[in-house]
DRENPA-832503 format. One record per residue: residue in three letters; x, y, z of N, C-alpha, C in turn. Coordinates in steps of 0.05 Angstrom, whole numbers, padded with zeros to 5 digits, always signed. Example, Ala and Ser with C-alpha at 12.3 -4.5 7.8 and 13.67 -1.06 7.14 Angstrom:
ALA+00264-00114+00156+00246-00090+00156+00264-00066+00156
SER+00257-00045+00142+00273-00021+00143+00258+00001+00157
END
This chain:
UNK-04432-00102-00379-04424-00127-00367-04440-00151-00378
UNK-04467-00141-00379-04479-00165-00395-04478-00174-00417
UNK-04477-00157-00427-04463-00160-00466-04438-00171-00464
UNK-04413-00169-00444-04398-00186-00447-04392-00209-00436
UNK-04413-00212-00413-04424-00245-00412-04426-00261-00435
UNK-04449-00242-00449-04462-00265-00475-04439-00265-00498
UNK-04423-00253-00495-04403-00258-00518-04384-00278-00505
UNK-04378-00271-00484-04363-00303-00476-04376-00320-00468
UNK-04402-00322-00467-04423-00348-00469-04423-00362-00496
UNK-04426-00346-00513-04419-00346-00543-04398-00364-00555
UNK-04373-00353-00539-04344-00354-00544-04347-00382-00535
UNK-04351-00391-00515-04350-00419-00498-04363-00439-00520
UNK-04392-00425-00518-04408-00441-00539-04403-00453-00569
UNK-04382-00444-00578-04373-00441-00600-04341-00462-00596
UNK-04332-00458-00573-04309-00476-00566-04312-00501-00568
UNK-04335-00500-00546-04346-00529-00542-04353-00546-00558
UNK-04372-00529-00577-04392-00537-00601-04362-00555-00628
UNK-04335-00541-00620-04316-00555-00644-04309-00573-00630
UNK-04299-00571-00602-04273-00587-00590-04289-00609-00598
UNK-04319-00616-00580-04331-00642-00574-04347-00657-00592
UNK-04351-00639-00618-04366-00652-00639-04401-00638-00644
UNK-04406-00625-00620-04429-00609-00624-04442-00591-00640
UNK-04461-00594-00645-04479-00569-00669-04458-00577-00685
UNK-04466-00552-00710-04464-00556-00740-04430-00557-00754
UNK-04417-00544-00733-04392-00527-00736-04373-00551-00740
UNK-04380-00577-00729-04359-00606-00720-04349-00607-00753
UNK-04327-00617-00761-04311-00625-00789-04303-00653-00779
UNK-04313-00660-00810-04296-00704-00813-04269-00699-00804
UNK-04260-00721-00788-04239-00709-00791-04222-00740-00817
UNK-04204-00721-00821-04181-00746-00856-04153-00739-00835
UNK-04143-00755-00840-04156-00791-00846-04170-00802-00837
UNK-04181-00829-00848-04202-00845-00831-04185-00865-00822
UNK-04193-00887-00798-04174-00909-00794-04186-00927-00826
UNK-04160-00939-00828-04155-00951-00855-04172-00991-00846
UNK-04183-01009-00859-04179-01027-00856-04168-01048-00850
UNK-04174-01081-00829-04153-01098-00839-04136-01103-00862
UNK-04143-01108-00876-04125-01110-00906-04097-01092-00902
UNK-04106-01074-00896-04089-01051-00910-04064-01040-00885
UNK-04069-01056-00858-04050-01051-00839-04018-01055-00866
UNK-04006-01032-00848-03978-01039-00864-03960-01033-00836
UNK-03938-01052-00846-03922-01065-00822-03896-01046-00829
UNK-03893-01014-00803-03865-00997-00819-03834-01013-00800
UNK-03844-01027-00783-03815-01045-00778-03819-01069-00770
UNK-03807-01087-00757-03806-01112-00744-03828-01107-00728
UNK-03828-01081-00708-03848-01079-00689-03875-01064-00698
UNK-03865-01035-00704-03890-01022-00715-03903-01026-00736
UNK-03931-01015-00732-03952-01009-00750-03962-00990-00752
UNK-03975-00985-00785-03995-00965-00782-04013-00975-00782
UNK-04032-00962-00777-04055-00970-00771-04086-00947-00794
UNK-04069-00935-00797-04082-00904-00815-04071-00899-00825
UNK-04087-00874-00837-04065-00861-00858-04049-00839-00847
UNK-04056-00829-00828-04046-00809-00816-04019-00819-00795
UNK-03993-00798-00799-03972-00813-00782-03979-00812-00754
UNK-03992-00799-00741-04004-00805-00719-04014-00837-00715
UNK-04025-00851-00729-04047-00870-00725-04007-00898-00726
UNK-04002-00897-00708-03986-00922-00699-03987-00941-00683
UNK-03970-00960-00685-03973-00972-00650-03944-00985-00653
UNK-03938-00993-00634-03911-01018-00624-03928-01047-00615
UNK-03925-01064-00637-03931-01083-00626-03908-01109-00616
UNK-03925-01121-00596-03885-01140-00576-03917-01164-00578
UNK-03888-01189-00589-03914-01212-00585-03896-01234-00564
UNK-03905-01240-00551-03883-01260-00528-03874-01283-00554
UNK-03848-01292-00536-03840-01313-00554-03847-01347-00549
UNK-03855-01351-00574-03855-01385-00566-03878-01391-00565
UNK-03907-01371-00560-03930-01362-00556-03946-01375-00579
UNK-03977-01389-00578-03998-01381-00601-04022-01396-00589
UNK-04030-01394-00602-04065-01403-00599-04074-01380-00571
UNK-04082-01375-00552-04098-01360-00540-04082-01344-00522
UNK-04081-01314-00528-04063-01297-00508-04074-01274-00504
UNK-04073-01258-00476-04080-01239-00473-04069-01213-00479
UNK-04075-01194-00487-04060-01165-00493-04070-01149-00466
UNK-04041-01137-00467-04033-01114-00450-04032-01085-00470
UNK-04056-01068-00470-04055-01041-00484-04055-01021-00466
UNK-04027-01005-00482-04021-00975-00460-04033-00962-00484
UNK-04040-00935-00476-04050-00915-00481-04034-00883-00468
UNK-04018-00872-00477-04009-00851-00466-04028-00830-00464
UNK-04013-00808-00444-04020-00783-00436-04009-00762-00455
UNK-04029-00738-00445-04012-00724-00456-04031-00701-00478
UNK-04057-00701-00448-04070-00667-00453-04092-00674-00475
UNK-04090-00695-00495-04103-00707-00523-04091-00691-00542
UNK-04059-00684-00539-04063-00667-00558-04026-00667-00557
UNK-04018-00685-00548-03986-00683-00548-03983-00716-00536
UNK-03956-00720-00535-03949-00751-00524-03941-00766-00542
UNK-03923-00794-00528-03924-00815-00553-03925-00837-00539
UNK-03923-00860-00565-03931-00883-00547-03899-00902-00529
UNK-03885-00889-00540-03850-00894-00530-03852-00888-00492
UNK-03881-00870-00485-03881-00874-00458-03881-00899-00437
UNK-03892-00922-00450-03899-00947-00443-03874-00967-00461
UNK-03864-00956-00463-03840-00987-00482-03833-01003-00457
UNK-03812-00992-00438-03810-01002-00418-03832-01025-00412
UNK-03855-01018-00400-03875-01028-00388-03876-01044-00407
UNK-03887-01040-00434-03899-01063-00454-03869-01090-00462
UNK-03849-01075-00459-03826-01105-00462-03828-01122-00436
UNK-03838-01110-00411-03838-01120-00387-03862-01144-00387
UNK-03885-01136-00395-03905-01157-00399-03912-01175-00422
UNK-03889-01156-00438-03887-01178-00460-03872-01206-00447
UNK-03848-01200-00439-03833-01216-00419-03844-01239-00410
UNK-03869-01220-00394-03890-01245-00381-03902-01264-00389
UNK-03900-01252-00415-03930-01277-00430-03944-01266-00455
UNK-03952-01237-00449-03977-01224-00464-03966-01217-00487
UNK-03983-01211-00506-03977-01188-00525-03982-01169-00513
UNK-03964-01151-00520-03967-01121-00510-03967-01096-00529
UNK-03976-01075-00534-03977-01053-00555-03979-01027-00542
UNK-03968-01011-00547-03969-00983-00542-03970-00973-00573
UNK-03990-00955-00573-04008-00937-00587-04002-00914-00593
UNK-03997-00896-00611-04002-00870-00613-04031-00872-00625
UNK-04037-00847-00632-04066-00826-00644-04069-00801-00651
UNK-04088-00798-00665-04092-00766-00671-04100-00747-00653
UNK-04089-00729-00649-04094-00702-00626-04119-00687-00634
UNK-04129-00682-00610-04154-00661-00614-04147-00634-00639
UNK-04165-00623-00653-04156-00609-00666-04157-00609-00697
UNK-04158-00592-00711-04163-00596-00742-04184-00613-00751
UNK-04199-00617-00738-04233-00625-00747-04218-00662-00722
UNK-04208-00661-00714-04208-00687-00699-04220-00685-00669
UNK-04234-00702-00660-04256-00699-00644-04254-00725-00622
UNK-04259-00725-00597-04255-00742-00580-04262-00769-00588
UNK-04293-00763-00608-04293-00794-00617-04280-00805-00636
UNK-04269-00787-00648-04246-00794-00668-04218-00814-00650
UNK-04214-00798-00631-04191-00811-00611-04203-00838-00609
UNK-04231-00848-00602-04231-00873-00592-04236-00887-00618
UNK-04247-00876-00642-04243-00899-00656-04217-00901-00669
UNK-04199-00891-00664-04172-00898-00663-04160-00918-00649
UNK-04173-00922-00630-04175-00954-00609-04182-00971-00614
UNK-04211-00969-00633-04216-00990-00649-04190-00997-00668
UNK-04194-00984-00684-04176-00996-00708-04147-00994-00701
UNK-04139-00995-00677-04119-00997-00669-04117-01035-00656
UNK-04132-01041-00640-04141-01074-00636-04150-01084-00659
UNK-04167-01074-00685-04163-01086-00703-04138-01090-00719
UNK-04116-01079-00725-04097-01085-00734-04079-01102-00715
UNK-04085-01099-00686-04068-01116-00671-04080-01140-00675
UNK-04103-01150-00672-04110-01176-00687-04108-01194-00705
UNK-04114-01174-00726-04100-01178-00754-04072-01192-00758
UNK-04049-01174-00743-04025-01186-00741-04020-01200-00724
UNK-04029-01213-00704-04026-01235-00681-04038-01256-00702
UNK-04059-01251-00712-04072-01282-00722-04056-01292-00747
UNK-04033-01270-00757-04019-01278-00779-03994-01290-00762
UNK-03997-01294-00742-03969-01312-00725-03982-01325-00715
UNK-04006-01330-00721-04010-01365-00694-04029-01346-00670
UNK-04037-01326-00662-04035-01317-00638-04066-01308-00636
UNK-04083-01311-00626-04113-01303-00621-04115-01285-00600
UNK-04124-01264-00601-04130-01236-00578-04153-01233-00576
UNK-04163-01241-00553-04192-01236-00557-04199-01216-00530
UNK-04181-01220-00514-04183-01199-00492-04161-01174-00480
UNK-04161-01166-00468-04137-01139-00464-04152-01119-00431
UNK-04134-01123-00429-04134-01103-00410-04117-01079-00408
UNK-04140-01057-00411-04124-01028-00420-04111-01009-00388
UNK-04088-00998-00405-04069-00981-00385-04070-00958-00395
UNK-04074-00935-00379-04066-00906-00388-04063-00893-00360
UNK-04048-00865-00373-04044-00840-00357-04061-00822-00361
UNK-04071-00803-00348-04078-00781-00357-04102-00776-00367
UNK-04094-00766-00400-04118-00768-00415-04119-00786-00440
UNK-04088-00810-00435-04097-00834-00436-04113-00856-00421
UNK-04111-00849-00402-04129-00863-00379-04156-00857-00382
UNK-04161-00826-00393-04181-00819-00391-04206-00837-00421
UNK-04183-00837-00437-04188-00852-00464-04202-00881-00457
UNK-04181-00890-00445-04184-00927-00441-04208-00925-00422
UNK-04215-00912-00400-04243-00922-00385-04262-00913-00402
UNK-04266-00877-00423-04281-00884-00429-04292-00907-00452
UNK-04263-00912-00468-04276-00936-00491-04282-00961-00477
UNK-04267-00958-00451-04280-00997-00435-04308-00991-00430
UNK-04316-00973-00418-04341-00964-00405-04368-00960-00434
UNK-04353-00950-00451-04378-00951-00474-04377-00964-00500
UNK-04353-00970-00506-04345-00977-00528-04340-01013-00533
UNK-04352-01025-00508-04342-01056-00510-04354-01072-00522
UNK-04380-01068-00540-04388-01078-00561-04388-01079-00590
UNK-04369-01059-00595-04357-01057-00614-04324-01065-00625
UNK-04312-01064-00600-04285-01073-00598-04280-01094-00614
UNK-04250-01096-00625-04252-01119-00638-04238-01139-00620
UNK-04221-01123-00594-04206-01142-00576-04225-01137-00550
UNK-04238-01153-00536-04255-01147-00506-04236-01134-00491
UNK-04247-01103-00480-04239-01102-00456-04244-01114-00431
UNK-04227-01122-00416-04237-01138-00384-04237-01123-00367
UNK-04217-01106-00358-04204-01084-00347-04188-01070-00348
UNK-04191-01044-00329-04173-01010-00337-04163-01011-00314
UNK-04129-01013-00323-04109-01002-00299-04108-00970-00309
UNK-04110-00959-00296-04124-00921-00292-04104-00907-00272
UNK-04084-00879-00277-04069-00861-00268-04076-00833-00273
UNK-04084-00820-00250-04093-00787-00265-04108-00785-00281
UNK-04127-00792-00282-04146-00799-00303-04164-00777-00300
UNK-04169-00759-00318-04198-00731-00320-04217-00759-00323
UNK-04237-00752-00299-04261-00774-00297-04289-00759-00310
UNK-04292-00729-00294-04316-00716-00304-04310-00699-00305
UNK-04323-00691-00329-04312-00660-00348-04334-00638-00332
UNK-04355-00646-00310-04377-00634-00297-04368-00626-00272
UNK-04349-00637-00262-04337-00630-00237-04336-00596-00239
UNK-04348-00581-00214-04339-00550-00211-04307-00548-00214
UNK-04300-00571-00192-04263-00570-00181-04247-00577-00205
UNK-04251-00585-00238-04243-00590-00263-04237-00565-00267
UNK-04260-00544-00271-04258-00525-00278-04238-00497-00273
UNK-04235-00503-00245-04212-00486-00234-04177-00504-00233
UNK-04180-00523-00246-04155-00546-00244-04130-00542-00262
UNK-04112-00547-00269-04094-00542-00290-04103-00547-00315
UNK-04127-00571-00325-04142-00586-00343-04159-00559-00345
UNK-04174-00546-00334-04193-00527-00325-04177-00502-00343
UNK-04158-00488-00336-04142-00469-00344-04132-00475-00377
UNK-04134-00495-00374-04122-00502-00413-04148-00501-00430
UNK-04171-00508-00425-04193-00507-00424-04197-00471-00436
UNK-04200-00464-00405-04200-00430-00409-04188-00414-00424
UNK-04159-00417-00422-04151-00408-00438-04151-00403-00477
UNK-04167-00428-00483-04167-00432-00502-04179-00419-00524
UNK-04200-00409-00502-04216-00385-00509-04223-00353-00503
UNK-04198-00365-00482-04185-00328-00472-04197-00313-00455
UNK-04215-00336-00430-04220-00321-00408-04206-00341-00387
UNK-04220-00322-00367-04205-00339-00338-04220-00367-00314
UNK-04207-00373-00315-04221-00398-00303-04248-00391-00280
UNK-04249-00363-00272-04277-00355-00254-04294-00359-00274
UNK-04289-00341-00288-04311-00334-00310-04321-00361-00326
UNK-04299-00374-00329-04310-00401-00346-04322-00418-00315
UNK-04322-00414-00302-04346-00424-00277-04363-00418-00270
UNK-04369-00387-00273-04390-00371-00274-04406-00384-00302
UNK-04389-00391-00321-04408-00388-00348-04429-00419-00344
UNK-04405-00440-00336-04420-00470-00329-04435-00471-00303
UNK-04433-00449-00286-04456-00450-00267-04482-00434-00261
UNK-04477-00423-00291-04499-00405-00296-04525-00434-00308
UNK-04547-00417-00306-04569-00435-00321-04576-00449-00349
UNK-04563-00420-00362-04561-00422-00397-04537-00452-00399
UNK-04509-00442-00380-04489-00459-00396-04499-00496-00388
UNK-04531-00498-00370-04528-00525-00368-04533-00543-00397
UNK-04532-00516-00421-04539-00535-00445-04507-00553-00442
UNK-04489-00547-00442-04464-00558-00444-04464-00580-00426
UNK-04481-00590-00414-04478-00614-00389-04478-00641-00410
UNK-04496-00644-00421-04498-00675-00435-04472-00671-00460
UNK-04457-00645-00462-04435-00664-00476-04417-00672-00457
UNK-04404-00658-00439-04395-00669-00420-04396-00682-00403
UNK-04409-00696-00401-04429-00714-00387-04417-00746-00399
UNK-04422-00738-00426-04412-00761-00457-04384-00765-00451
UNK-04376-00746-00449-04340-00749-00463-04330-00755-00415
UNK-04349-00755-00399-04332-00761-00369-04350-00791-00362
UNK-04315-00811-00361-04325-00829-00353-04340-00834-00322
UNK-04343-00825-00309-04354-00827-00281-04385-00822-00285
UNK-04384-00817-00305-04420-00814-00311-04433-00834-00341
UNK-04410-00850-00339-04419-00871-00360-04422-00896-00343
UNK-04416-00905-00318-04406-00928-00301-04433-00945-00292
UNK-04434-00966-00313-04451-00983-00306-04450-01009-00289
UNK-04471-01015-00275-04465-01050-00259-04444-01064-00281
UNK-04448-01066-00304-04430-01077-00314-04403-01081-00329
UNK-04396-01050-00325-04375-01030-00333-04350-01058-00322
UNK-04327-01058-00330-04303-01073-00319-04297-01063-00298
UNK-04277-01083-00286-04262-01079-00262-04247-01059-00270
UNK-04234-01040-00253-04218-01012-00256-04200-01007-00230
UNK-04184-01009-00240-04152-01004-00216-04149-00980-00224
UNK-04145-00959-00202-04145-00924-00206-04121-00915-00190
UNK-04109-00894-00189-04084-00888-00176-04088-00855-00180
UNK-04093-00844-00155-04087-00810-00178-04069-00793-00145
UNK-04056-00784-00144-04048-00756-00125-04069-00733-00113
UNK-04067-00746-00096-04084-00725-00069-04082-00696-00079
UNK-04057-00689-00085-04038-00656-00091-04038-00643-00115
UNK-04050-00669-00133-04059-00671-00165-04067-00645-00165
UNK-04052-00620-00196-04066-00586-00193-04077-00594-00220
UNK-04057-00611-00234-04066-00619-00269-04097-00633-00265
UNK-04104-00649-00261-04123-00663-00257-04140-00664-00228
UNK-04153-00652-00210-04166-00649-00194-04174-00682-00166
UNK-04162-00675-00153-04167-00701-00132-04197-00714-00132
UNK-04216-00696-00134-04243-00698-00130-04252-00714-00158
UNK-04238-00713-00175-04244-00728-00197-04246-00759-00196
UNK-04225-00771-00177-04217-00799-00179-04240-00807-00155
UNK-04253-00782-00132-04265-00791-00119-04294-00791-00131
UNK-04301-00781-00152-04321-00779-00170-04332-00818-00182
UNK-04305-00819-00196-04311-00843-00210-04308-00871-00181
UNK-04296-00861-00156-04302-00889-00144-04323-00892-00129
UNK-04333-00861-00127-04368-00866-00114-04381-00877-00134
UNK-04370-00877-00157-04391-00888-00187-04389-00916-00183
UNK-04365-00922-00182-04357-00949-00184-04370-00960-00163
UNK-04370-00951-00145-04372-00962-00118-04415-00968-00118
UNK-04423-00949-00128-04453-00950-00122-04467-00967-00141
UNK-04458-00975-00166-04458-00989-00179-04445-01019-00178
UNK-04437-01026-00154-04422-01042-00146-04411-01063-00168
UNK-04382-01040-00188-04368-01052-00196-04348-01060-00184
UNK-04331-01084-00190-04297-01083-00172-04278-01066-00188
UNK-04262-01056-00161-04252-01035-00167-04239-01031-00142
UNK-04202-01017-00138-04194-01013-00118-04180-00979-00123
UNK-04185-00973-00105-04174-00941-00115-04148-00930-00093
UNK-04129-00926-00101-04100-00919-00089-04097-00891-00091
UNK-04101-00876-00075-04090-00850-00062-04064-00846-00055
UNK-04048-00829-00076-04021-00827-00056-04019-00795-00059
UNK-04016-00798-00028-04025-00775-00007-04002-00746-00004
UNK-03977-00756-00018-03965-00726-00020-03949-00732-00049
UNK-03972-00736-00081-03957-00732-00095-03985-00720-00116
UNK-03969-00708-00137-03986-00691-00146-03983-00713-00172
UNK-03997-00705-00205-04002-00718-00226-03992-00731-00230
UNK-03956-00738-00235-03944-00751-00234-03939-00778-00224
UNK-03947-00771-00192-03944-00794-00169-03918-00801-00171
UNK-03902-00779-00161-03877-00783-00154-03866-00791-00123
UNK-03885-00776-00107-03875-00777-00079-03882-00789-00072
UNK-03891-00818-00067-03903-00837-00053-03898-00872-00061
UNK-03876-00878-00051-03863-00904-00073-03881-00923-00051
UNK-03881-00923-00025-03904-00946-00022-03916-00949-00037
UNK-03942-00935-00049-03965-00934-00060-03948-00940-00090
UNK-03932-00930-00096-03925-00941-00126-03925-00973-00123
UNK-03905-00984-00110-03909-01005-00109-03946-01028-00109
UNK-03946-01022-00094-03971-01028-00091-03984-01021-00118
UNK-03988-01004-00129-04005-00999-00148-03993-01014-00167
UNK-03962-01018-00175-03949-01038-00185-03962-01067-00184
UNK-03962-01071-00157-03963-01102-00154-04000-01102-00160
UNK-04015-01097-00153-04043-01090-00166-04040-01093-00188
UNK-04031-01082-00211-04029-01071-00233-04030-01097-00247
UNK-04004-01115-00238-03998-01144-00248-04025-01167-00241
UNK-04034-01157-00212-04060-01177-00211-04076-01178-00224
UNK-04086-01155-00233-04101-01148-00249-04100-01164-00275
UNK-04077-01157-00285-04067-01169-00319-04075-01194-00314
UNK-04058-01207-00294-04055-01237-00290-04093-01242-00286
UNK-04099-01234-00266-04132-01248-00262-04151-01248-00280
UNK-04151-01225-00301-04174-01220-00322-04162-01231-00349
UNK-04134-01228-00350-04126-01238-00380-04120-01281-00379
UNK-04116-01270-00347-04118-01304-00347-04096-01328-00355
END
């Protein structure tokens, strides 16, 4: 039994060590994001942004619009490893409507030497090309306020939360849905997120709890630690509008209550919406949709200005 502990201690160790970039094993991942210069425009709306067909976006510029405007960036769901950015068209013609520029994003999936920080600097050079092409129409972006689901959501807090000095568009604030907050949570580990996890390496979600609550596996804490925003949340972190399902099996309830004791102790602003009989999706609870709706728009409107 002990010998096959340490082989699936091993097994984990070795998971971990690719998925997140750790020890020796991590690969570059190719493509790299490509330069301003070299954005190339594949319709009226899209771009690439890379070389890789992954690396896209939809960009919508309001009409009649220039000199100083705010962007609206979605970010889809979708595990880091599936999705597109056609999830948000809707939404992004809607705020284009309003006023903003708006963009929905694709990116590269976890996998084949691509690595979570690979995902976010795909965010970079994803606002850098949106820049690029706004300032070739008259249009200056200097701020945005990011939208995601999931483990788009999970993307956008963590690049607002660590990545806002490098940005080439300021984040102000994260409108946030189902969002994996901490990858440290016990209740992650046994979760639907938890099981894809496990599986990946072909044990069962006890055992992969047993392995992270053993003493050895607390080497694995500071990467996870890195990659969950609820343990990045500083006094000065942005405002963050959050929405997740009580019933949530994909993503764990205790997660969203993770990041608003963060938020909260750190006394960022921040309003957090519970709807109480729907699971990941947030299907069953149209009060609270609404609301998180009309939030959603305050938000845009008060930070983008």
């Amino acid at each position: 039994m002990f010998q096959q502990m340490i082989s699936l201690f091993l097994s984990f160790l070795a998971f971990i060590a690719s998925l997140f970039g750790q020890g020796g094993g991590a690969v570059d991942p190719t493509p790299t994001p490509v330069t301003d210069q070299e954005i190339v425009y594949l319709s009226d709306r899209t771009i690439s942004y890379g070389d890789s067909d992954d690396q896209t976006l939809d960009l919508f510029l309001p009409t009649g619009k220039n000199g100083n405007v705010g962007l609206v960036l979605f970010i889809h769901g979708g595990a880091w490893v599936t999705g597109t950015k056609e999830t948000y068209l809707t939404e992004a013609l809607r705020y284009q409507a309003m006023g903003y520029v708006t963009a929905s994003i694709n990116y590269r999936y976890l996998g084949n030497g691509v690595l979570p920080a690979d995902e976010l600097d795909d965010i970079t050079a994803s606002l850098r090309a949106i820049k690029t092409a706004c300032a070739q129409k008259g249009i200056n972006v200097s701020k945005t306020v990011m939208v995601g689901s999931s483990s788009g959501a999970h993307l956008a807090l963590l690049y607002a939360y660590t990545k806002i000095a490098e940005a080439p568009v300021t984040p102000v604030a994260v409108v946030s849905s189902g969002a994996p907050t901490d990858f440290t949570d016990p209740a992650f580990l046994q979760s639907g997120a938890g099981e894809l996890l496990a599986g990946s390496i072909g044990i069962n979600t006890e055992t992969l709890a047993l392995l992270m609550q053993s003493g050895i596996a607390q080497l694995f804490v500071p990467t996870l630690t890195n990659l969950s925003p609820a343990k990045q949340v500083k006094s000065t972190s942005v405002p963050t509008l959050m929405a997740h399902g009580k019933n949530d099996n994909i993503v764990p309830y205790s997660n969203a209550e993770r990041l608003d004791a963060a938020l909260t102790e750190k006394g960022v602003k921040h309003d957090f919406i519970t709807f109480p009989n729907s699971g990941h999706a947030l299907l069953n609870d149209p009060d609270c949709t609404l609301r998180f709706q009309t939030l959603a728009a305050q938000y845009i409107a008060n930070y983008l200005g």
